[in-house]
FIROFI-201005 format. One record per residue (C-alpha): residue number from 0; residue in one letter; x, y, z. Coordinates in pm, whole numbers. Example, Ala and Ser with C-alpha at 12.3 -4.5 7.8 and 13.67 -1.06 7.14 Angstrom:
<recs>
REC   seq   type     east    north       up
REC     0      A     1230     -450      780
REC     1      S     1367     -106      714
</recs>
This chain:
<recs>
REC   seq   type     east    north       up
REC     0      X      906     2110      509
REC     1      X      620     2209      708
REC     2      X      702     2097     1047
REC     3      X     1090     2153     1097
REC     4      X     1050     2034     1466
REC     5      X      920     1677     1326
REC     6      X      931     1588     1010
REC     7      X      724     1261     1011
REC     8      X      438     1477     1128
REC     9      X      105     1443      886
REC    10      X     -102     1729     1079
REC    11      X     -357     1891      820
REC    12      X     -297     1607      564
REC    13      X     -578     1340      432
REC    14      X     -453     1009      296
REC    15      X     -647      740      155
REC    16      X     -553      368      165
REC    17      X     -751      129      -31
REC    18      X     -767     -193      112
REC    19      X     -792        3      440
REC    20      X    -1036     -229      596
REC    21      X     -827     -488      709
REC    22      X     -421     -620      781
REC    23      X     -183     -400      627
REC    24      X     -425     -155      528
REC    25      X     -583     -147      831
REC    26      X     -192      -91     1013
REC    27      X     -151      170      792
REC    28      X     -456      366      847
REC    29      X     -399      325     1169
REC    30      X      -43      487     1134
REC    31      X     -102      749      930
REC    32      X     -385      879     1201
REC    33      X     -130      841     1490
REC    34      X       88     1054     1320
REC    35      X     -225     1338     1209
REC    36      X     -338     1231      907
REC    37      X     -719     1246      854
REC    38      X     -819      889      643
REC    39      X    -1055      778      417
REC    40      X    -1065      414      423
REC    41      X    -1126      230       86
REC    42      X    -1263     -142       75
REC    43      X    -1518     -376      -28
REC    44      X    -1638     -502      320
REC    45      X    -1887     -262      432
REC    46      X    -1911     -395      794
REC    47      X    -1545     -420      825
REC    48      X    -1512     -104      674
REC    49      X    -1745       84      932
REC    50      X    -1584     -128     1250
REC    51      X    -1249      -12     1123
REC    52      X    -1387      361     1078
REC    53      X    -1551      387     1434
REC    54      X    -1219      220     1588
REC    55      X     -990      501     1410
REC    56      X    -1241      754     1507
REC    57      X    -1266      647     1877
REC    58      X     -849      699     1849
REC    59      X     -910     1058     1742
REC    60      X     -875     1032     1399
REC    61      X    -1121     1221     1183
REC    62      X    -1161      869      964
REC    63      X    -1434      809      676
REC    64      X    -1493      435      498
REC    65      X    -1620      425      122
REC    66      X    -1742      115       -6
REC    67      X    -1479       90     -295
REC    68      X    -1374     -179     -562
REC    69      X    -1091      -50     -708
REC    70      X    -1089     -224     -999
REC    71      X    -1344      -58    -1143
REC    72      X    -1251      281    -1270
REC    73      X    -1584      477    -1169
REC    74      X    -1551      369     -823
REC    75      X    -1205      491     -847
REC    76      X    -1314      851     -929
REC    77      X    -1606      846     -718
REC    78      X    -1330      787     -407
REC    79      X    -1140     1109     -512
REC    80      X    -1452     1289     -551
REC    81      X    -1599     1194     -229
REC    82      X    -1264     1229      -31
REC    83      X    -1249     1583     -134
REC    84      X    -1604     1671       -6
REC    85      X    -1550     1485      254
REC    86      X    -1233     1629      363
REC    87      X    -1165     1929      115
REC    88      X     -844     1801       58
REC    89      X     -602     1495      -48
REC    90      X     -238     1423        5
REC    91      X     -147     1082       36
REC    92      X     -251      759     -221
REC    93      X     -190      434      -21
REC    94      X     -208      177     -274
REC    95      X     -266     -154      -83
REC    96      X     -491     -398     -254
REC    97      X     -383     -698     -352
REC    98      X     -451    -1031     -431
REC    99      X     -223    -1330     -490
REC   100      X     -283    -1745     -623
REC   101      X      -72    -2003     -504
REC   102      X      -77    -2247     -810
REC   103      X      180    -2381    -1044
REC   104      X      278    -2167    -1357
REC   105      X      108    -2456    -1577
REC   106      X     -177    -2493    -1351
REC   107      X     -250    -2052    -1346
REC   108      X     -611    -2024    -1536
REC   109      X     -652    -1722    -1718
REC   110      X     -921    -1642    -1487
REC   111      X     -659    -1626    -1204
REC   112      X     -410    -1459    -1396
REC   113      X     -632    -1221    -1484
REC   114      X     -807    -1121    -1143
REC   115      X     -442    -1057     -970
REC   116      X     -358     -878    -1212
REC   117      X     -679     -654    -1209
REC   118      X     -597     -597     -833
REC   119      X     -228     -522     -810
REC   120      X     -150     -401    -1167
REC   121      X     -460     -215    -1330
REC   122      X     -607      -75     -965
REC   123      X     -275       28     -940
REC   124      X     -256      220    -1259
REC   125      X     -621      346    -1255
REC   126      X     -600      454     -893
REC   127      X     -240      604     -960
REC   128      X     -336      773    -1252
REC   129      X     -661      937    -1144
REC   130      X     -527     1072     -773
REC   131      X     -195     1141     -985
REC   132      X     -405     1367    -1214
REC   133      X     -513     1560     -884
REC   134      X     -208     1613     -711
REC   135      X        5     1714    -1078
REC   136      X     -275     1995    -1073
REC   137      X     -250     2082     -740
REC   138      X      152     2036     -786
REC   139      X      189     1840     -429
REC   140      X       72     1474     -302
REC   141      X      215     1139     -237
REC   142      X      147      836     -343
REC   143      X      265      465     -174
REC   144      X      251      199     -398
REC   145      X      274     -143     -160
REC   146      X      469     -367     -388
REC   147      X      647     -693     -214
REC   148      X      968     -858     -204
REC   149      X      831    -1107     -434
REC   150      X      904     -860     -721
REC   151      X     1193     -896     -624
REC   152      X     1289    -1312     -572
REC   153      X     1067    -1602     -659
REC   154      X      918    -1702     -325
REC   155      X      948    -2063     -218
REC   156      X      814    -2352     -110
REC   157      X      440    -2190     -273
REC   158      X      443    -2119     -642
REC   159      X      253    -1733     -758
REC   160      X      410    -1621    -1075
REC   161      X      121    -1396    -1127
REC   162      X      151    -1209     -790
REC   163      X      532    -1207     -857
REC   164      X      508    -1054    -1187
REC   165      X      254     -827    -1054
REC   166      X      469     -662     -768
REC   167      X      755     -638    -1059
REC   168      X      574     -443    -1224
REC   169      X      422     -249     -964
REC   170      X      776     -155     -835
REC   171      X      870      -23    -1217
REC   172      X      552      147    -1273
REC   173      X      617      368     -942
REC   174      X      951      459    -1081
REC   175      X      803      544    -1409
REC   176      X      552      792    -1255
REC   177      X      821      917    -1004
REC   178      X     1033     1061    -1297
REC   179      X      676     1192    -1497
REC   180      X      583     1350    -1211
REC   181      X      887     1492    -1001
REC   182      X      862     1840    -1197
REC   183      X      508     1891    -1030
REC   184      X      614     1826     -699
REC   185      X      425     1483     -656
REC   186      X      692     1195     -530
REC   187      X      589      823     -589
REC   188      X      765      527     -348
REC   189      X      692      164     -333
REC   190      X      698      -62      -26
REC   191      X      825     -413      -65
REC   192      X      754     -572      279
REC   193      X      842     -962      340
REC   194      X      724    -1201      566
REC   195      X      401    -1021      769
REC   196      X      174    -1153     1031
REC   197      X     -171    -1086      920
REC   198      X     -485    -1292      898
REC   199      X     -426    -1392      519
REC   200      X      -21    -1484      546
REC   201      X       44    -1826      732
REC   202      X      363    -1718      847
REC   203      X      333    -1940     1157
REC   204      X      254    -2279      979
REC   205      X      600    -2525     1057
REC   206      X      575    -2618      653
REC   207      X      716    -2269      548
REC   208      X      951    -2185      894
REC   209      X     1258    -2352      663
REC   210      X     1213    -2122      371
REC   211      X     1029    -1812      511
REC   212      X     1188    -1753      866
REC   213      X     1513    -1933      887
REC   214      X     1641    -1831      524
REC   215      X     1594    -1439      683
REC   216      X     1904    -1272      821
REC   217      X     1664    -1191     1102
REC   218      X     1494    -1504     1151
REC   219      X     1171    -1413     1250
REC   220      X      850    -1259     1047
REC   221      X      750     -906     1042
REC   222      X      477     -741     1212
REC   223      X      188     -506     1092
REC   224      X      300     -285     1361
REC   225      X      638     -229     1246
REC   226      X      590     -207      897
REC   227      X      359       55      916
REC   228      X      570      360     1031
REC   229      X      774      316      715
REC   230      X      478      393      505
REC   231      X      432      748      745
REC   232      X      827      764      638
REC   233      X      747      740      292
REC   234      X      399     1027      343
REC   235      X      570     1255      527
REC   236      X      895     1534      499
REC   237      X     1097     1305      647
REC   238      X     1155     1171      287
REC   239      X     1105     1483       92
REC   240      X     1413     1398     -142
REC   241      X     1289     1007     -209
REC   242      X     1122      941     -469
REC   243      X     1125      667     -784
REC   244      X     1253      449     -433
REC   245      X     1128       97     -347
REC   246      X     1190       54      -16
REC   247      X     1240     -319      112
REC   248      X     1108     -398      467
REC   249      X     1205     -794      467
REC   250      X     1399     -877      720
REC   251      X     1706     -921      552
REC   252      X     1547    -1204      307
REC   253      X     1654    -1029      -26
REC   254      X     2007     -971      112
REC   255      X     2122    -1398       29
</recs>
């Protein structure tokens, strides 16, 4: 450990998040600066991605934004390329993209199939495989795969077997690399959050209270805000001896 006194501390360390430009991402970024981390922010919305950047900044936190889609692969090595000009360094692969389609099974196109499984699958992979690639030479780094509950259960009253078969895999693919790459001291974790608050989940609509809040041990949705430390958990030497883990942040939801 490098910080004995606090363990969650990220002091010296540069993490990237892609989908860093706005609701979990943006929480996370957010996070990881509180706690020391310098971030490079990875999106496809250049204005959000600069008001996001001068926000972290104006919060201390020595924060860059790249103009990223990670589904395609060159952008993918142009972010670790620039991050380490940028910042000399990297430590800490955020993988937070995603996508989902409410639809049927028989009414999923191709097309949709397809593009959520570009964004949570191969991104995944591609963006997993390239930092990976860095941090097995360097022998350190960690990398966060944000997986979901719903790789987990089959969400209800809405329909997404892509998204569902997406996070599945997602969770099994960090376990994969977590045993490849535990001999070069890089540890891979997933996140599988539930029910969150952001601009893109309708946790507050009365249609899905029944089967989204009251089902929950906890009754009640998550927050950005309190999701987000467990992702600094997962970066820092507070887990040191975690890895291949999926940790589930859901209220209780999976327990029934």
């Amino acid at each position: 450990m490098t910080d004995t006194q606090n363990p969650f501390a990220l002091d010296g360390r540069v993490a990237v998040v892609t989908g860093g430009t706005r609701g979990l991402g943006e929480g996370f970024a957010k996070a990881l600066g509180a706690a020391g981390a310098s971030v490079m922010l990875l999106g496809r919305d250049q204005d959000r991605g600069a008001t996001v950047a001068e926000a972290l900044t104006g919060e201390g936190v020595d924060t860059a934004y790249l103009p990223v889609d990670v589904t395609h692969p060159d952008d993918v090595t142009r972010a670790l390329d620039e991050t380490l000009e940028r910042f000399g360094r990297c430590d800490i692969l955020v993988n937070n993209a995603g996508a989902c389609v409410h639809a049927p099974a028989l009414d999923v196109t191709p097309e949709d199939w397809r593009q959520v499984m570009n964004v949570n699958l191969d991104a995944v992979w591609t963006c997993s495989q390239t930092f990976g690639r860095h941090f097995v030479q360097e022998r350190a780094g960690t990398i966060i795969n944000i997986g979901s509950m719903s790789g987990l259960i089959v969400n209800r009253p809405q329909w997404q077997p892509a998204y569902n078969a997406s996070k599945a895999a997602v969770h099994h693919l960090t376990r994969s690399l977590a045993a490849e790459w535990g001999e070069f001291g890089v540890r891979v974790n997933a996140l599988a959050p539930g029910y969150i608050k952001t601009d893109m989940s309708p946790v507050d609509e009365p249609r899905f209270r029944q089967n989204w809040i009251e089902d929950a041990p906890l009754r009640r949705y998550g927050t950005v805000e309190e999701l987000a430390p467990a992702v600094v958990f997962l970066a820092s030497d507070a887990s040191s001896f975690i890895t291949g883990s999926v940790l589930v942040a859901d209220g209780g939801y999976t327990a029934f």
